[in-house]
PAFILUM-444502 format. One record per residue: residue number from 1; x, y, z of N, C-alpha, C in turn. Coordinates in pm, whole numbers. Layout:
k/n.u/n.v/n.w/ca.u/ca.v/ca.w/c.u/c.v/c.w
NUM/X/Y/Z/X/Y/Z/X/Y/Z
...
END
This chain:
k/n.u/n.v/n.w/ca.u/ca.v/ca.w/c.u/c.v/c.w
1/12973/11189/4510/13018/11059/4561/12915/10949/4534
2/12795/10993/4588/12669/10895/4573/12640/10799/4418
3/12643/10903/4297/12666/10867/4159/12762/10732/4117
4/12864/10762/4198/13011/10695/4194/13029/10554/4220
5/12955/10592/4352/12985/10415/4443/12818/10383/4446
6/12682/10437/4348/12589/10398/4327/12520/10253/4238
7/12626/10253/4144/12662/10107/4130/12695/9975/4149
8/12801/10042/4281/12864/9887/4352/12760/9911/4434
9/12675/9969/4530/12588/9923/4617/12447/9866/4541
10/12385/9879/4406/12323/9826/4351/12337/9693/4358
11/12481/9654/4239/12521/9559/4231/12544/9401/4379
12/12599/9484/4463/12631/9411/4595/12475/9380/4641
13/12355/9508/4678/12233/9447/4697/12187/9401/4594
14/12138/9362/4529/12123/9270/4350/12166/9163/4415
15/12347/9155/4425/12379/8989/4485/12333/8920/4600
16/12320/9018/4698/12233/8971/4821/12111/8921/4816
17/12026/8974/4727/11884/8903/4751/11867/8790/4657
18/11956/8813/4574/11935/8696/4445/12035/8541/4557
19/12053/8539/4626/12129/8421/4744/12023/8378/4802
20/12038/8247/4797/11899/8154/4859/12013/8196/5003
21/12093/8192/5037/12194/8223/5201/12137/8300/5272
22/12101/8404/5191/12065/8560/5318/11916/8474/5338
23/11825/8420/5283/11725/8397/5335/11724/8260/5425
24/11809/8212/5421/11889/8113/5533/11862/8195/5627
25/12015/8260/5649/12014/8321/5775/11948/8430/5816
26/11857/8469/5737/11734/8575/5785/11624/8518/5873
27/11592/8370/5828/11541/8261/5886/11622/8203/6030
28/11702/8183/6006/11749/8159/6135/11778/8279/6227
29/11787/8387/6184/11830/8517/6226/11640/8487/6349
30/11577/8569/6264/11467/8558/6351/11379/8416/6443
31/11442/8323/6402/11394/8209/6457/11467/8239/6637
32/11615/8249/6581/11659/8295/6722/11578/8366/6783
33/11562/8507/6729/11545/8579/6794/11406/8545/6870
34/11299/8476/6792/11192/8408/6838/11215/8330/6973
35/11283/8281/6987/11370/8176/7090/11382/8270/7237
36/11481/8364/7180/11528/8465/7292/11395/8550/7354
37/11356/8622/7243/11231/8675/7335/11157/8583/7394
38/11087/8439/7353/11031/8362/7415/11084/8362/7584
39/11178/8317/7549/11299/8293/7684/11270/8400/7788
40/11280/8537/7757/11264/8615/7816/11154/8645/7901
41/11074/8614/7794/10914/8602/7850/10909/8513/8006
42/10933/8345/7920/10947/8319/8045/10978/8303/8142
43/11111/8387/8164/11207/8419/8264/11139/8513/8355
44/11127/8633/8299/10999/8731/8351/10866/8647/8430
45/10850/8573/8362/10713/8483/8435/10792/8442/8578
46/10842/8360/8549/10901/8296/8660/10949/8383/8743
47/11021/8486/8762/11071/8570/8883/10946/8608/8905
48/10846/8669/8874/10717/8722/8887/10659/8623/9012
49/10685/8511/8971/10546/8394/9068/10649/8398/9152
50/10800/8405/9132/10891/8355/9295/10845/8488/9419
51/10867/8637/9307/10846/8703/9367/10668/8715/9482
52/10579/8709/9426/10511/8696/9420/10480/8594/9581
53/10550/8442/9541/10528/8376/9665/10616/8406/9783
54/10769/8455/9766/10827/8490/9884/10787/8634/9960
55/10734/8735/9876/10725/8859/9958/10562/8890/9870
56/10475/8865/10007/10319/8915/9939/10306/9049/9936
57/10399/9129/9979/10339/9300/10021/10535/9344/10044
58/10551/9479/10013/10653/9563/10033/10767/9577/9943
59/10729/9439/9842/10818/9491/9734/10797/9491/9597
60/10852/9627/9508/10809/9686/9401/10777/9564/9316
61/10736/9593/9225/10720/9484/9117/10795/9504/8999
62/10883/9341/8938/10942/9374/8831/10876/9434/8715
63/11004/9520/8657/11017/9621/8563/10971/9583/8436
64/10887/9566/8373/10838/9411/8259/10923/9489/8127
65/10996/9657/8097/11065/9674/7952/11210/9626/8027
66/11241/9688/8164/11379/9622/8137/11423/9499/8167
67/11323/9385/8177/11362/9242/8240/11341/9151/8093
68/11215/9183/8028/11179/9159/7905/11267/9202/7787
69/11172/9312/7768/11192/9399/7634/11369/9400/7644
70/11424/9482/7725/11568/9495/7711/11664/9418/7702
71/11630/9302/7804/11721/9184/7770/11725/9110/7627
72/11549/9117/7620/11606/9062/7438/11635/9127/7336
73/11693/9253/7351/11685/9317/7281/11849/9313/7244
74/11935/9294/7383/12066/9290/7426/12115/9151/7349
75/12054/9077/7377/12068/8886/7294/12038/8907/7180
76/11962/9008/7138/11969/9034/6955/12087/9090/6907
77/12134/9144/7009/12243/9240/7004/12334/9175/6946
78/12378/9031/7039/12497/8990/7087/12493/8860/6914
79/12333/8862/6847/12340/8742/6753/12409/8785/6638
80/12430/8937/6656/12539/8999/6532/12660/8967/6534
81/12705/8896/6620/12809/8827/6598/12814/8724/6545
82/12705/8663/6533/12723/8557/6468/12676/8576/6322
83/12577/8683/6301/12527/8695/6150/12607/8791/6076
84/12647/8897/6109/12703/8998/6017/12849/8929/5951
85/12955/8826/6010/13068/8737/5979/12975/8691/5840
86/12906/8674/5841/12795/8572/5761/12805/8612/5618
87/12721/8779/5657/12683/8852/5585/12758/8984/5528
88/12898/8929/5575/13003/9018/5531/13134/8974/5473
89/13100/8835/5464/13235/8759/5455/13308/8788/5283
90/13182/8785/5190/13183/8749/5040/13250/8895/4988
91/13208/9027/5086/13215/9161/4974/13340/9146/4891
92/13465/9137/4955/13574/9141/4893/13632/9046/4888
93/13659/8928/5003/13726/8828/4949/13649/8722/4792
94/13528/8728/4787/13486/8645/4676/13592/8717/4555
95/13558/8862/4567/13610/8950/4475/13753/8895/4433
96/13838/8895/4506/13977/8815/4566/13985/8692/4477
97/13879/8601/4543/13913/8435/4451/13867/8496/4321
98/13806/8497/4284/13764/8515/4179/13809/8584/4061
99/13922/8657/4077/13957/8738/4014/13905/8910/3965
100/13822/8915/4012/13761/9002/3963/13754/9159/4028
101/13848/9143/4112/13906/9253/4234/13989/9361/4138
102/14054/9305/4042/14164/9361/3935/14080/9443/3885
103/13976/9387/3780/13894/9455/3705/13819/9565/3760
104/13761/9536/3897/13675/9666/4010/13835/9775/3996
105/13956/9736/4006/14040/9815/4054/14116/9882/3921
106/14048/9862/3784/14047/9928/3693/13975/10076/3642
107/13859/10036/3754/13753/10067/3713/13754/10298/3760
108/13674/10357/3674/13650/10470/3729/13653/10465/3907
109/13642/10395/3943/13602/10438/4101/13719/10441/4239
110/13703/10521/4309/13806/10536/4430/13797/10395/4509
111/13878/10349/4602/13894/10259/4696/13770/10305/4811
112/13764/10438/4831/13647/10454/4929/13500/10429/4910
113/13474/10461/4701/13363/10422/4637/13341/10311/4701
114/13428/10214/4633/13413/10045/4668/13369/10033/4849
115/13457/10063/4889/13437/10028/5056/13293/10077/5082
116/13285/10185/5051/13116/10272/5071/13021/10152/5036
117/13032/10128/4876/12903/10108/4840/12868/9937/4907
118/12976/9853/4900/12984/9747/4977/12911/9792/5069
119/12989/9812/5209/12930/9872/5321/12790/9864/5357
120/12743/9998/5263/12629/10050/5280/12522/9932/5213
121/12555/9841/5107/12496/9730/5069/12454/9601/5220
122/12564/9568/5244/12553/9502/5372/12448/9547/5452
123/12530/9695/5531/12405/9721/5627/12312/9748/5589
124/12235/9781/5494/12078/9784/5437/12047/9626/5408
125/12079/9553/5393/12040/9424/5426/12036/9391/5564
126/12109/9429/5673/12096/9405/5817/11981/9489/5874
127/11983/9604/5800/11881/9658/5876/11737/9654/5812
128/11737/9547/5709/11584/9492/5678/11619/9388/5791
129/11694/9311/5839/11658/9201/5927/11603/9289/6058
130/11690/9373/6085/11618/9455/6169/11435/9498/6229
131/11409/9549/6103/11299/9614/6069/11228/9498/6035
132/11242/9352/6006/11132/9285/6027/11146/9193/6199
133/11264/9222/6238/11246/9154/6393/11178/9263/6453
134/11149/9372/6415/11054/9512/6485/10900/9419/6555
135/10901/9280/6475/10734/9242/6554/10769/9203/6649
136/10875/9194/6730/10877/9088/6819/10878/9204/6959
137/10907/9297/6966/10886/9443/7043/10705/9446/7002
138/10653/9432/6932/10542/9471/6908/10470/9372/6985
139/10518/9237/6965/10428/9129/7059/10429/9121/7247
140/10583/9177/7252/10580/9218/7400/10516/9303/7439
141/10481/9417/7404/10402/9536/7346/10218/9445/7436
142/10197/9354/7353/10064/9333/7358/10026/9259/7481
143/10189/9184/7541/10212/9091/7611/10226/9183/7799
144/10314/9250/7776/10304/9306/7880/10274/9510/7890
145/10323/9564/7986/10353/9752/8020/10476/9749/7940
146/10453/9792/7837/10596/9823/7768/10629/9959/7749
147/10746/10045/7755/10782/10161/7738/10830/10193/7626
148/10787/10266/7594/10814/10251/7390/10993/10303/7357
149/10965/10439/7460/11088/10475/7463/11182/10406/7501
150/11215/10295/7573/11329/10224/7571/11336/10119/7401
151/11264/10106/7381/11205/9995/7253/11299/10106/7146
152/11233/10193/7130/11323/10353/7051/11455/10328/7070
153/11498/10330/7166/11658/10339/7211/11733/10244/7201
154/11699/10109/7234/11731/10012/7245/11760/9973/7077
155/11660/9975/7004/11682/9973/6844/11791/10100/6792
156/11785/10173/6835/11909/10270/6789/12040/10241/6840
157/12048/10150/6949/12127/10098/7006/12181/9987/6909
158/12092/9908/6863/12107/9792/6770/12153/9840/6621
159/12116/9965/6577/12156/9997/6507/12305/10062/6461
160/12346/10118/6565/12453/10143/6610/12566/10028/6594
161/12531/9940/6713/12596/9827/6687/12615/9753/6506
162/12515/9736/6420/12552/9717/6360/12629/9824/6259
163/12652/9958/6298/12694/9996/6201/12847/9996/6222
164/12905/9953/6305/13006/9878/6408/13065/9748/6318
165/12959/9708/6365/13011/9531/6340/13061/9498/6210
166/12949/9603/6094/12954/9617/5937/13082/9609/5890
167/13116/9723/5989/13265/9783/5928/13385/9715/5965
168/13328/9624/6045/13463/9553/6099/13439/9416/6010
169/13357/9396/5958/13324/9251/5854/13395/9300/5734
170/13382/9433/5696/13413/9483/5557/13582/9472/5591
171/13603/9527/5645/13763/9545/5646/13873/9390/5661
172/13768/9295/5738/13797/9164/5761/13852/9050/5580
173/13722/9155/5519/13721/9100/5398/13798/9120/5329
174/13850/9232/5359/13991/9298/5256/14086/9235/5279
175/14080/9174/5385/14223/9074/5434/14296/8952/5389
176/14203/8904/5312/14231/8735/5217/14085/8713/5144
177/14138/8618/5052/14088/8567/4952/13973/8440/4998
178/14026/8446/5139/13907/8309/5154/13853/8372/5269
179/13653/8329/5260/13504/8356/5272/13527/8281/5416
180/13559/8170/5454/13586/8133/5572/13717/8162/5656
181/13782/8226/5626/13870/8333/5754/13818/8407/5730
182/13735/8508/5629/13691/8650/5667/13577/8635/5776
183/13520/8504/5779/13427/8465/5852/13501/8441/6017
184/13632/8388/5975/13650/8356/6109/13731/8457/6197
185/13780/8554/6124/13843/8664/6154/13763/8802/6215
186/13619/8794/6131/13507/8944/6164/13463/8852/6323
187/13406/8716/6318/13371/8670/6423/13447/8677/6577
188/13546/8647/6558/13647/8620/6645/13685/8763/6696
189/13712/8876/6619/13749/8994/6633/13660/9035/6702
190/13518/9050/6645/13370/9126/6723/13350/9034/6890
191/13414/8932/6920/13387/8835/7009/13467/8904/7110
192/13615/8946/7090/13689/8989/7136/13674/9124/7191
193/13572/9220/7125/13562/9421/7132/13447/9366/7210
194/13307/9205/7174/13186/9218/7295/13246/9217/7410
195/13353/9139/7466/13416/9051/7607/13521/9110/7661
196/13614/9241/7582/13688/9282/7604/13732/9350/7782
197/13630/9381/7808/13569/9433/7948/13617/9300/8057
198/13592/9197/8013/13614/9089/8102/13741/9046/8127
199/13835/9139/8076/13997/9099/8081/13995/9201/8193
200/13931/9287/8230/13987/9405/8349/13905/9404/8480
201/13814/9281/8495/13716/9246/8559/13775/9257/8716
202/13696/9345/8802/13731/9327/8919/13833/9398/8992
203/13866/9487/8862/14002/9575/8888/13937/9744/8872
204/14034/9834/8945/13941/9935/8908/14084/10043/8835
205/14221/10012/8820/14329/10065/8746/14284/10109/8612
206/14359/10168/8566/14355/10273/8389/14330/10143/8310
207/14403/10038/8305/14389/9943/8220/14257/9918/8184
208/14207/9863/8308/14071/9828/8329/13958/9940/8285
209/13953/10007/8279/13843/10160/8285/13951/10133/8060
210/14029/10109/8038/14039/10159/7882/13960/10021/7828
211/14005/9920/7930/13949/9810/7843/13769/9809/7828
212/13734/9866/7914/13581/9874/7919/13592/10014/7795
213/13655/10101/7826/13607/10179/7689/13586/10111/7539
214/13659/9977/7533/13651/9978/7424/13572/9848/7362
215/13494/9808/7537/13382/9715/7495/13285/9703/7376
216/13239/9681/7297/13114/9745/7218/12983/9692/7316
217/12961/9553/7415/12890/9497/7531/12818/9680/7585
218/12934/9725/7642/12972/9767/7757/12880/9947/7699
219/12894/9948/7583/12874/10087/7504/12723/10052/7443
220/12690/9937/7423/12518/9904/7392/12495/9893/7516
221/12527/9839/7595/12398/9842/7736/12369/9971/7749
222/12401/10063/7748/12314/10149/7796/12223/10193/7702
223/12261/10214/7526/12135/10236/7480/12039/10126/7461
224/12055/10029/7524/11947/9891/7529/11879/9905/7630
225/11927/10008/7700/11849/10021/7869/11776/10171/7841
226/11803/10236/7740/11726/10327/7722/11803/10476/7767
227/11901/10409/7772/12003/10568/7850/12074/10587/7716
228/12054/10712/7661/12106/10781/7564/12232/10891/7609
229/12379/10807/7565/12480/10907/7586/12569/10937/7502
230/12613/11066/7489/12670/11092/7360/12817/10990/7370
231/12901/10973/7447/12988/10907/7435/12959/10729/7399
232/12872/10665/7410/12821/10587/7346/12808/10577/7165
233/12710/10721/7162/12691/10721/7021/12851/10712/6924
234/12946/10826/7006/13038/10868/6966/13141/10714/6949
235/13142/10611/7031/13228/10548/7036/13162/10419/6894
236/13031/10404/6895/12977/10330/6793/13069/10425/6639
237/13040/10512/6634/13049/10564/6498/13212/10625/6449
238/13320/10569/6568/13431/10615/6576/13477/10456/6518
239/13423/10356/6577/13461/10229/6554/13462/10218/6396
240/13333/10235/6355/13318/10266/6178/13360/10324/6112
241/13405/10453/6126/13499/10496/6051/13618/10464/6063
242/13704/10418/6171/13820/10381/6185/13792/10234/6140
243/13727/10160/6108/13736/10040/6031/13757/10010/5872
244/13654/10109/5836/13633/10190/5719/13787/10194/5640
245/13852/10347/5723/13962/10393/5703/14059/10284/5687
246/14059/10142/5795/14159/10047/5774/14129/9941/5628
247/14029/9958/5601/13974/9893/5477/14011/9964/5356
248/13997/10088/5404/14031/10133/5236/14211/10162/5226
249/14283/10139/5338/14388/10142/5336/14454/10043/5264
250/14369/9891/5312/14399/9776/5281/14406/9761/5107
251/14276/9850/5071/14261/9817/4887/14399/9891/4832
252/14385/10028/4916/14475/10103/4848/14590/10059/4816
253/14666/9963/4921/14807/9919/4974/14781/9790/4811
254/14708/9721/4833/14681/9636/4723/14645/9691/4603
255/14598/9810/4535/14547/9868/4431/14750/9863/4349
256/14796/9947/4448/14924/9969/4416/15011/9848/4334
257/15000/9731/4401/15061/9598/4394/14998/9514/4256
258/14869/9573/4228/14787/9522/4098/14867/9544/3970
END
């Protein structure tokens, strides 16, 4: 398989770095994130001194990975909604305007090749953004008691998520020819699976308990908090392949029509 769809993921990373764009929003990617941890920081400060002046003695002291570290880790979480639309919009619809979707669909390779190597192009570009927001755990690190192991989890958490979000950008793309609905469609969609939870709010019926199952919010907090559960993992990597699967359905249904 690897041989196969080793090309289009060349090719797709080749196009990614050669884009003055990704270094746009790699730049703004971490500027945020600069922002948010800041924020955090001094949010943490501030409950610290309230605490501090209302109760001198008898109560614990805040938690500095999960008030800090975790929360920004959760707001990095939540900026994949706004970057992966970004960074997923072009795979196939450019392909689309451009004409050049025909010719890929000439080509030696399966519909799953294509979806794969795309894919896997994308998220190895997300997860260099990743792996260079890794300093900003490192500066809290120096800043306050940090627990590494939530820092561990919390990034596998993030990783997760994006391997989520990927697949729902890719399949978005298969959908039309134009870069701004695939944009506004992966966005809007991922906005909908973060918040989904908030339609059953307050209720404790089947509805409510499915709609939280199918939060992605609701399925990262806990590995952002450092709680590792298999139904978590399971629900991240169920999302991706069933996105996947609707993507390559999409070429297939269109391969036919070529």
């Amino acid at each position: 398989m690897w041989p196969r769809l080793s090309p289009i993921y060349k090719r797709e990373l080749r196009a990614y770095f050669q884009s003055p764009g990704v270094y746009v929003v790699l730049a703004v990617f971490l500027g945020l994130c600069g922002l948010l941890v800041y924020g955090s920081v001094v949010e943490f400060a501030r409950f610290s001194i309230e605490q501090r002046m209302r109760y001198q003695s008898g109560m614990p002291s805040l938690n500095y990975s999960e008030w800090v570290v975790s929360s920004a880790i959760g707001l990095i979480s939540f900026l994949f909604i706004f970057v992966i639309p970004i960074l997923t919009m072009r795979l196939f619809a450019e392909e689309k305007r451009l004409g050049t979707f025909e010719l890929l669909a000439t080509c030696p390779i399966s519909e799953w090749g294509l979806v794969l190597g795309k894919y896997l192009a994308a998220l190895t570009v997300i997860l260099v953004f990743l792996i260079i927001s890794s300093v900003f755990p490192l500066v809290l690190g120096r800043l306050g008691q940090t627990e590494w192991h939530v820092v561990a989890a919390g990034y596998g958490g993030l990783i997760l998520v994006a391997l989520a979000c990927t697949a729902f950008g890719v399949f978005a793309s298969t959908l039309t020819e134009s870069q701004i609905i695939a944009v506004v469609v992966t966005f809007f969609g991922l906005l909908a699976f973060y918040l989904i939870d908030f339609m059953g709010f307050g209720s404790m019926n089947m509805v409510s308990r499915v709609l939280q199952s199918l939060s992605i919010r609701v399925h990262a907090e806990n590995l952002i908090r450092g709680r590792i559960l298999t139904d978590d993992i399971a629900y991240f990597l169920l999302f991706s392949v069933g996105f996947l699967f609707l993507a390559n359905y999409v070429l297939e249904s269109r391969r036919w029509r070529v």
